[in-house]
N, C-alpha and C positions, 0 to 999 in steps of 0.2 A: 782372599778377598776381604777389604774393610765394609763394615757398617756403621756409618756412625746416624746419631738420634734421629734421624728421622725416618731411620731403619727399624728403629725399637718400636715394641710394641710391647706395652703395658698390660701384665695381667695382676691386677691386683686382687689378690689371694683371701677368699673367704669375706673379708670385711669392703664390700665393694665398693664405698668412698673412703677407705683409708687412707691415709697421707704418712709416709714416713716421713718425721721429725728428725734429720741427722743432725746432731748434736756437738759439741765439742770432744764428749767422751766418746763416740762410735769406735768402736776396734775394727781397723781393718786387715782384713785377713789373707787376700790378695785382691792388689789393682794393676800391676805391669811388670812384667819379666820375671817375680818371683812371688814368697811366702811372702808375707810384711815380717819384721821382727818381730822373735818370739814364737814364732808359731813354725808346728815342725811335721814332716812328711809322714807320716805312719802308713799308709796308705798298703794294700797288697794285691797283688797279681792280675795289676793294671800294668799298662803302657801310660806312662804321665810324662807332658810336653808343659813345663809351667812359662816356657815363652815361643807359646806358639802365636805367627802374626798371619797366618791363613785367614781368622777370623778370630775377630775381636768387637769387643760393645762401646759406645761411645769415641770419646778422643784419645782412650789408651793404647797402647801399641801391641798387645798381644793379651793373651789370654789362657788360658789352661785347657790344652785338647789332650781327653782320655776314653782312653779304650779298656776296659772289663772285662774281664772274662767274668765266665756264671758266678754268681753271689760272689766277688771281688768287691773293692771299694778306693775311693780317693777317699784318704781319711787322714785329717789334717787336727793335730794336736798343741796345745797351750797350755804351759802349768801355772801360769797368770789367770786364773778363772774368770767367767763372764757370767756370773752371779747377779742374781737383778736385773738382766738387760732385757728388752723389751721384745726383742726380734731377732731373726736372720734376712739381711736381702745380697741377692745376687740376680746378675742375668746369666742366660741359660740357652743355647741352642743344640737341636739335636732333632733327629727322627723319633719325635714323640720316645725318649730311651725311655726303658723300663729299669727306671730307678724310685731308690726310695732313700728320704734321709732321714739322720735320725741324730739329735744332740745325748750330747753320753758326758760322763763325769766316770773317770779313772780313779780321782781322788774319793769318790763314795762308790766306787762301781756301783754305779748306776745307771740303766738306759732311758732314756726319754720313749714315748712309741715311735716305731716305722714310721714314716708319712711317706708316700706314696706322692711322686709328681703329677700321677692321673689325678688326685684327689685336690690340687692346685690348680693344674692345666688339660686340658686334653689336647691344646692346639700348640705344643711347641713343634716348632720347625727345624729344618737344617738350614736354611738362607737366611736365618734373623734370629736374632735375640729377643726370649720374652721374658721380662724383670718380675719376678719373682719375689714375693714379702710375704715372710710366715711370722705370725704373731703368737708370742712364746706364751702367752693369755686364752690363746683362741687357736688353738692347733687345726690344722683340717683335718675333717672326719669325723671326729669325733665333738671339735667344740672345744676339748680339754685344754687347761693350764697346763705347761710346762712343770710346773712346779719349783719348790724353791730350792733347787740343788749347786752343788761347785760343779757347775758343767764348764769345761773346761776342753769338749771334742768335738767337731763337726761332721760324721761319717755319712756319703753318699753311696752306698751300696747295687749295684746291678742286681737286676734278676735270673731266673734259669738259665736266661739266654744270649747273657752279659748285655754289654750296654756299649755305645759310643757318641761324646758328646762333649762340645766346647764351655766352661763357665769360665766366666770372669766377673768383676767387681764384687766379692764377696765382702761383708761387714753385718758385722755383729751391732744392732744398733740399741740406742738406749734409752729412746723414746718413740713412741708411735700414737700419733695422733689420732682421735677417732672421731670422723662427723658425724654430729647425732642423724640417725633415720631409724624409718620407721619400714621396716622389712617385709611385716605382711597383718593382714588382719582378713580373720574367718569367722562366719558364723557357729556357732556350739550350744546346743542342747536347745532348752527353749528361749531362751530372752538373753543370751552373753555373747560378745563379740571379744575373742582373743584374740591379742595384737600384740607381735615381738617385735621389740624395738632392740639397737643398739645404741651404747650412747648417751647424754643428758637431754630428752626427746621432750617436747612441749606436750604434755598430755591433755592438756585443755582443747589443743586444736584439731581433737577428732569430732567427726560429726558422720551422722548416720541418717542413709535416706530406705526407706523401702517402699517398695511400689510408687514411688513419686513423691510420697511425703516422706517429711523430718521424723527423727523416732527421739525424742529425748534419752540421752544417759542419766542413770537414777543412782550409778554408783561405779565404782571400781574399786578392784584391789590387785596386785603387782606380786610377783613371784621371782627369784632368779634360782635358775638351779644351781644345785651346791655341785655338780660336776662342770659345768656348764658358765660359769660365770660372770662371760663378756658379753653375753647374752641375757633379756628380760622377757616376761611376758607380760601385760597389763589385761586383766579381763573386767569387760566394761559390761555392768547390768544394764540392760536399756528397761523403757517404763513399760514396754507393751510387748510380748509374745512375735516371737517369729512367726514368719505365713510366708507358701507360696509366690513366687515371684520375682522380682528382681531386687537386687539388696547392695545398695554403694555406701562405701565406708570412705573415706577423706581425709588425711592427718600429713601437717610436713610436706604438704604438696605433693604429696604421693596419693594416689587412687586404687580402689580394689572394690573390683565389683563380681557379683556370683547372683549366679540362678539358684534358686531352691527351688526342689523340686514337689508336687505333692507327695504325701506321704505314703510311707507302704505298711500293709497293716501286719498285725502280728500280735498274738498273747501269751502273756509266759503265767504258767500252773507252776506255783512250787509246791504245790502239795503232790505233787508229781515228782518224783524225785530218787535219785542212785547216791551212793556214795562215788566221791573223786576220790582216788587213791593219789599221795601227797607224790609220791615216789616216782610223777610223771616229770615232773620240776626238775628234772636233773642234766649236768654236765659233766664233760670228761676233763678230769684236773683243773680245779676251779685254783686261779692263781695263790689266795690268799681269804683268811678272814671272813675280812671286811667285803670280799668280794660276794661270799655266800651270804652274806647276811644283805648287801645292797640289794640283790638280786632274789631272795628269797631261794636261794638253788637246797632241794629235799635232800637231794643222792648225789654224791661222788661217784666219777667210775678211775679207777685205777686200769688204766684199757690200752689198747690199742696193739701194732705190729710189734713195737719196740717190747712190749712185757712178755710177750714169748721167750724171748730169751733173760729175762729177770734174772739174775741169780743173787737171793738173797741174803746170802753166807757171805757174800762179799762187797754187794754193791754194786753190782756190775750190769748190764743189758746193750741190747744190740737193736737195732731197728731192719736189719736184714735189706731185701730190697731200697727200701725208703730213704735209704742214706748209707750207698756202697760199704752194707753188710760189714760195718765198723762196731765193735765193742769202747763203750765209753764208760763211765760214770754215773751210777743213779743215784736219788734219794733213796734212805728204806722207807719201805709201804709201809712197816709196823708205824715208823715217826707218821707217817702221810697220815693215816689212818686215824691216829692220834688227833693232829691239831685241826681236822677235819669233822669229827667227832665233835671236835673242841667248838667248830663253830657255828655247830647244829646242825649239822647233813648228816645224815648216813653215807652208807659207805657201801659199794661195790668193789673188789680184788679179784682179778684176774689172778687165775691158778695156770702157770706154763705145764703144757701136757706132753709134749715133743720130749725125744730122749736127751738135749743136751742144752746147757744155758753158758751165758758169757763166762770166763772163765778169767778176764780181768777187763783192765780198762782200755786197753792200746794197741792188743792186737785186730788181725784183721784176715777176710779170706780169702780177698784177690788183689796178692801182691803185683805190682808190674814188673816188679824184678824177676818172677813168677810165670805172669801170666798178661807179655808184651802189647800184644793187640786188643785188648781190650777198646770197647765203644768209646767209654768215659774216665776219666778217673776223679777224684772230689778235688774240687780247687784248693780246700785248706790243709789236704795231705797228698801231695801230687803220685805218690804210691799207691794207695789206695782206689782197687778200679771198682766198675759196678756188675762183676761178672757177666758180661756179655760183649760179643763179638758185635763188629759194624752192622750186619743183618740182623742182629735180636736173638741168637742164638745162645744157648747159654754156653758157657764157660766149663771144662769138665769139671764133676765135684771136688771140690780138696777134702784134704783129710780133716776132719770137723776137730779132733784132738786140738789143731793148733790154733783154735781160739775158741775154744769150747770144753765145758767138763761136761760127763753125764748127769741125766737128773732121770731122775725116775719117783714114785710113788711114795718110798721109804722118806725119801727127803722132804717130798712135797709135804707129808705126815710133821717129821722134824721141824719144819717151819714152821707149823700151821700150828704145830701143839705149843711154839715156844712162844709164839705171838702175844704181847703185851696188850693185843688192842685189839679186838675181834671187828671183823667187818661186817657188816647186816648180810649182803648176799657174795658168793663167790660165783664167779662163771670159769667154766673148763677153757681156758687160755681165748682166742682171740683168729678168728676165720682157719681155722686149721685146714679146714676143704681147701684152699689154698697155696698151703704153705710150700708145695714145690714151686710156686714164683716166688713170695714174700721174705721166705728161708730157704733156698735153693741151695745154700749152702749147708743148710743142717738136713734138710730131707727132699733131695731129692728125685726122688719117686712119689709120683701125685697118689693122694690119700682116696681110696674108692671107700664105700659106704661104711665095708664092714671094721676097717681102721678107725676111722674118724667114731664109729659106736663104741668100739673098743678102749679106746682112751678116755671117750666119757664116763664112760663106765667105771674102770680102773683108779682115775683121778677122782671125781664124786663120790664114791666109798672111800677114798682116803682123807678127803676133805668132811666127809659126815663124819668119820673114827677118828677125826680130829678134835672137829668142832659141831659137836650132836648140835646143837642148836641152829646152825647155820644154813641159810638155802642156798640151793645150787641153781645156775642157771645154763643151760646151754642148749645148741652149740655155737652161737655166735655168728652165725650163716652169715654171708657178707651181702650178699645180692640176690634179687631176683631168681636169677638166671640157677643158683647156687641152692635157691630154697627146693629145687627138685631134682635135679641132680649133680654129681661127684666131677672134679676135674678130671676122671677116668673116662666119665660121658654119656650119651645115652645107652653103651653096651653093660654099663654096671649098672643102669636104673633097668635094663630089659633082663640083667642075672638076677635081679631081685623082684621078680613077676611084674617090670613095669609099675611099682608101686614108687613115686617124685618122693624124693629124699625127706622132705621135713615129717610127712605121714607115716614115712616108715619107721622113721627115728621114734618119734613118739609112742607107737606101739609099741617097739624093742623098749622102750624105757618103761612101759607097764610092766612089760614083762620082766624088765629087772625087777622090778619092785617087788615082784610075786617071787622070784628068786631070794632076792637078798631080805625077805620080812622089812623093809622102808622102802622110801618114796626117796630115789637119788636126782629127782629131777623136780625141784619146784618150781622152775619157771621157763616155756618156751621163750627162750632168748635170740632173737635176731637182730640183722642191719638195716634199715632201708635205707633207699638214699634214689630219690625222685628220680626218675631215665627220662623225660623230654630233655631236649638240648636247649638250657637255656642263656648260651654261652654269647650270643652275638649281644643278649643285654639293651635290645632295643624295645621298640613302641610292643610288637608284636611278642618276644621271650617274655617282657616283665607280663603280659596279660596274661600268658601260656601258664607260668610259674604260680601266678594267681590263682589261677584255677586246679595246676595238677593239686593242693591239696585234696580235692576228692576221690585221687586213688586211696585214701584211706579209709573211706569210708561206703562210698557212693557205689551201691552194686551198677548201678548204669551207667557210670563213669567208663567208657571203651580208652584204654589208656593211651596218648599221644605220643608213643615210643614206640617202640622196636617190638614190643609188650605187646601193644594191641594189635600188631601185624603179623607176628611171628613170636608167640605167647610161649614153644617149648615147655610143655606139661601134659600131665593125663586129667586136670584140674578141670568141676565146673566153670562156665564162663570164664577158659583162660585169658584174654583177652582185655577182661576187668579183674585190677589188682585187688582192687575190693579187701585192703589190706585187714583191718581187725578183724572186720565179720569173716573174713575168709577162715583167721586163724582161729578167730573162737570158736567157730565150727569144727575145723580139724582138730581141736584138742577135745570139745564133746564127743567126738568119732571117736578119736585113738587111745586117748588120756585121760577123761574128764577130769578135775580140779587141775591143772595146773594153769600157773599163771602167764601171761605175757607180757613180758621183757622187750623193747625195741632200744638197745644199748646204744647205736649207735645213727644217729641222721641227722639230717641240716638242710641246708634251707635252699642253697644253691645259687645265693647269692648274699653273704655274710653283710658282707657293707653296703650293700644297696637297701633303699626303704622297704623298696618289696620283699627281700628276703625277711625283715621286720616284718613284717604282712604276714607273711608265710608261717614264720615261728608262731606268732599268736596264732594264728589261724590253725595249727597244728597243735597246741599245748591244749587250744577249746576241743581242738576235738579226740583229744586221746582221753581227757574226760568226762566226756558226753557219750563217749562208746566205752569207754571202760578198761582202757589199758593200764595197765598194774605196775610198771616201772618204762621211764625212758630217760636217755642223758643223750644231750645234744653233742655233735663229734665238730670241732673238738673243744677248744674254749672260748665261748663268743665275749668280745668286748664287751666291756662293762657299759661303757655310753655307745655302742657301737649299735643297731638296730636291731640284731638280735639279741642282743641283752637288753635291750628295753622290751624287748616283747617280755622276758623274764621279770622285769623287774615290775611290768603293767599288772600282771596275776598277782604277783609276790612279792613286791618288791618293800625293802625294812619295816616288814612285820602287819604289810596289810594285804590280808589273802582276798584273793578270788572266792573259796568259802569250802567247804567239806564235803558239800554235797550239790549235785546240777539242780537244776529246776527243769522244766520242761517248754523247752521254746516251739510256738506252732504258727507260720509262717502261710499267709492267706495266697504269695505268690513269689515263693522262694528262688533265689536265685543267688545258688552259691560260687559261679566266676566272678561276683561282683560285689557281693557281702555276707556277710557271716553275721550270725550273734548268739551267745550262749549266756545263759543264766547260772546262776551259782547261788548259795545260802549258805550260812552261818547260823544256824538257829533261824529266828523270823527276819532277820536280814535279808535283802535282797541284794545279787551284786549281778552288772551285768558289762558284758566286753561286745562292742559292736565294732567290725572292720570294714569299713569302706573302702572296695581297692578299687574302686575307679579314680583316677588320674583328674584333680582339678577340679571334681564335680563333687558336690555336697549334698549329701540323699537326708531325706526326712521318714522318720517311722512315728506310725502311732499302733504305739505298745501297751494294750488293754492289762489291768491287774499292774503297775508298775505304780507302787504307791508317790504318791505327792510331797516333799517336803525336802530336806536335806542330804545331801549327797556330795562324796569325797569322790575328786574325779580324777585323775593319770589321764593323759594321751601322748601319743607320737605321732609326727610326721606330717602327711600334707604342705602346706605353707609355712607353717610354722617350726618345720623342720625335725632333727633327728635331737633331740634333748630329752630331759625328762621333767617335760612339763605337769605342774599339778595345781590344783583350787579346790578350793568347796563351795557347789552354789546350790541355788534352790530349783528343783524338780517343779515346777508350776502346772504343767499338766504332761500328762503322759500321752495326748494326743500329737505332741510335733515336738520330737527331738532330734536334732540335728547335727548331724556328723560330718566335718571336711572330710573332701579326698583325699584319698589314700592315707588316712589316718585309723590309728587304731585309739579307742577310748574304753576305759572302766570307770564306771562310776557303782557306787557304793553306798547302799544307804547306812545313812546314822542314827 
């Protein structure tokens, strides 16, 4: 079936009055029957039809229909590079495919980020073509520049669940026009109205009314982010205090009007006050540098399924489960550790505790030559299966020898003493309760209570005989369900007098102590990771996800999961996860002084604002309650919304502060906002999140001294960037925060 233009439908991508400029120089990459010259197929374990005439865009005669298998790709290479160019456009039809593209350079091997077609379109079709412009300045998602590389590859990549979908009119172009506008403007704090513009935008022709009258502008000053670019922010001092009421702003022939609402009250005592422990700041494999430093991240973790099988004599690990149980290639942790060190984090390393580690790079456990019927096998080694049968059952065990050496305690000692770079904390491997799924191929037979104690034990006295100085953390509990009892079930929590696994653990580790004359256990180490379902991603999940942060905290919080209906425990209040206070009481019980560790959680929706919400809303309060180390799973983008929660506390070198202050809230209501106080000596700092959706709250926050203030926000109107100013605190009776944004400000 043909479509031509009056079948097209136009979605223009991120910059919403953008106009492609095609030029003389545009490279095109294909328009009919084939590649254009120069440009060549790379593409793998597609079905590719580069003149198919079923459906095509415009007055060309065909088009390129492909089908993907899981994580497969049409991937189309040039050694003519397209360096400097402005853009990519193509048109595009399919059943919303779950692809993602992404420009790459062979010649610097280097990738561009993922981009995601949801993060362009959510309405592509299979009966029409939607024209498609990513601007290599202003990527989606994220906002980011492309950067200045010899990209010279165009790779469209399918998801888990492959992909199928017609593109045609692809070109590389070399100019992109931008019309100036004016995107949004919000009221902020007491008397500033921030307004992001794109563009060369008239800033003279903003005006501001409130309550029916004009407010005069007394001043401005303009910002653009250094990740962020193509984007500005202008914040306009007006000459009189915000108030109550209704508030229109005017610029560019664009309107924005908002209700403020009266204020809510609240005082914050910093003479009232705890130490934040720095070690809550942290993530699992921070990419780079500059990345811990952007982000202020405290702790590294060396973490997850994949470092179970580490073997660091050679190089080698396996991710088990997660990625049909293939042995590949690692870094060493000693280097990791190193230039991690090097960039001001500390440092967490996973100790594997299991009897065998990778034993190279290439082998594997479930051959098909092997083991025929296998469910799946990995699209990039078609041998390669995921040890299980079409019903989910598993696979019988192979012989672990043949891609696996032993490891045991001796060696883990040998490592640990040769280590050039000492870690701050180690943890005893990585969900071991577990491991008869994760590593099914090295054990399995599910681990009950008295195993999973045993190799703490074993492995933490050879990591103390290594490294006296070093704390241990474990054991890495992955869930809920896992903090009471053993994959074996409730028959192994009822052989241990019915006493849920984490209380037990902790006693048994006193009791080492008293055994072995030290302490092999300095920090309860766990997972969380939020159970409401907040996967549909609508009006209703993002409020839910808003709110579950108070299973961390909130004893009356009845948890909106599976948890508050069917709690499986002998726990007070099972039902409320009442996560820290629960666990600083068990470790008063069982343990007293050890610390807690939550190594591994996230937010539950990475790229959405809310999940930005979520992270701050989380990082305030694992220091208001007093949690002792945490690292987000696994590495959140750098301009991505959970890394700007990161980067709002800490971000290049201006903290949140050492110690909380004491926030007291006349009529609190945490589904809909948070705020937490911090100090630095007599500094004040303070994060206030507003997640309701569009609506701008006002506080008058009593003791919040008057004068100057460095302020960070995200989100709301003004989007996912990392906006920042410095204005002046005029009075602490009405300070005002858009929706769904989070803000620090700081005094100076």
């Amino acid at each position: 079936m043909r479509f031509g233009n009056r079948f097209l439908k136009l979605c223009a991508f991120v910059l919403a009055a953008t106009i492609a400029k095609v030029a003389g120089t545009d490279i095109s990459v294909y328009t009919d029957s084939g590649l254009s010259s120069g440009w060549e197929n790379w593409s793998w374990s597609s079905t590719i039809d580069f003149a198919a005439t079923d459906l095509y865009s415009g007055s060309s005669g065909s088009s390129i229909s492909v089908t993907s298998d899981a994580w497969a790709a049409l991937s189309l290479y040039n050694s003519a590079t397209f360096k400097g160019y402005a853009g990519l456009k193509f048109d595009i039809a399919g059943d919303q495919p779950d692809i993602s593209i992404q420009i790459q350079s062979q010649a610097d091997s280097v990738n561009g980020p993922s981009i995601p077609l949801s993060s362009i379109s959510k309405t592509v079709t299979s009966n029409a073509f939607t024209s498609v412009l990513i601007d290599f300045s202003n990527l989606p998602g994220t906002g980011a520049p492309l950067g200045d590389g010899n990209w010279d590859r165009i790779t469209i990549q399918a998801g888990g669940n492959g992909a199928t979908y017609h593109i045609d009119n692809i070109v590389v172009v070399e100019e992109i026009v931008i019309t100036p506008e004016f995107l949004s403007a919000e009221p902020l704090a007491n008397n500033v109205i921030a307004v992001t513009t794109k563009g060369n935008v008239d800033l003279t022709a903003l005006k501001v009314n409130l309550n029916g009258s004009p407010v005069t502008v007394s001043g401005h000053t303009s910002y653009v982010p250094v990740d962020t670019p193509a984007l500005s922010i202008t914040y306009f001092t007006l000459a009189k205090n915000l108030a109550p009421g209704n508030l229109t702003i005017t610029a560019g022939g664009s309107s924005f009007s908002h209700t403020i609402p009266n204020v809510l009250y609240g005082s914050i005592v910093q003479s009232v006050s705890t130490p934040i422990n720095p070690h809550i700041y942290g993530v699992n494999f921070p990419t780079n540098a500059d990345y811990i430093k952007h982000l202020g991240v405290t702790i590294s973790r060396w973490g997850g399924n994949a470092v179970t099988a580490y073997n660091p004599f050679g190089g080698f690990t396996n991710a088990g489960n997660d990625w049909y149980f293939e042995n590949r290639g690692s870094d060493s942790a000693d280097d990791w550790i190193g230039w991690v060190h090097g960039a001001g984090s500390d440092s967490l390393l996973t100790i594997p505790a299991l009897d065998w580690v990778s034993k190279d790079n290439s082998s594997y456990s479930y051959p098909k030559t092997t083991y025929p019927d296998q469910a799946a096998y990995d699209p990039y080694n078609a041998n390669a299966g995921n040890g299980k049968f079409a019903n989910g059952s598993w696979v019988a065990p192979p012989n672990q020898a043949n891609v696996y050496t032993p490891w045991n305690t001796t060696l883990a000692q040998k490592w640990l003493k040769g280590l050039k770079n000492i870690p701050t904390i180690v943890t005893i491997d990585n969900e071991i309760e577990i491991a008869s799924s994760t590593h099914q191929d090295m054990h399995p037979v599910d681990i009950n209570y008295d195993e999973e104690l045993d190799r703490v034990i074993r492995f933490a006295t050879a990591a103390k005989q290594a490294l006296p100085n070093v704390a241990v953390a474990a054991p890495s509990t992955c869930s809920w369900w896992f903090y009471w009892t053993s994959m074996v079930g409730w028959t192994d929590t009822a052989a241990h007098n019915n006493i849920d696994f984490l209380p037990w653990f902790l006693a048994q580790m006193k009791l080492a102590e008293k055994k072995a004359g030290k302490r092999l256990l300095d920090y309860l180490d766990i997972h969380y990771y939020y159970q409401p379902d907040t996967s549909k991603n609508d009006d209703a999940a993002k409020a839910l996800r808003l709110r579950m942060t108070r299973s961390l905290w909130d004893t009356s919080y009845v948890d909106e999961s599976w948890v508050g209906t069917d709690p499986q425990n002998h726990q007070w209040a099972p039902d409320t996860v009442q996560l820290v206070p629960r666990f600083k009481t068990l470790i008063d019980i069982n343990y007293p002084g050890t610390k807690l560790s939550i190594s591994e959680w996230a937010s539950t929706a990475d790229n959405d604002i809310t999940g930005g919400l979520v992270t701050a809303d989380s990082l305030g309060i694992f220091g208001k309650y007093g949690v002792d180390a945490a690292t987000y799973w696994a590495t959140p983008g750098e301009q991505a919304p959970v890394g700007l929660a990161y980067w709002l506390f800490r971000g290049y070198g201006t903290y949140f502060g050492s110690k909380t202050a004491q926030v007291n809230l006349a009529n609190p209501d945490p589904n809909t906002w948070s705020i937490y106080a911090g100090s630095d000596g007599s500094k004040l700092t303070l994060v206030i999140i507003n997640k309701k959706p569009g609506q701008a709250l006002s506080f008058d926050l009593s003791n919040v001294p008057t004068g100057k203030y460095f302020v960070r926000h995200f989100g709301g109107a003004a989007g996912v960037a990392k906006w920042q100013t410095t204005l002046n605190v005029t009075t602490s009776q009405f300070i005002v925060v858009p929706g769904y944004t989070a803000v620090f400000l700081k005094q100076q």
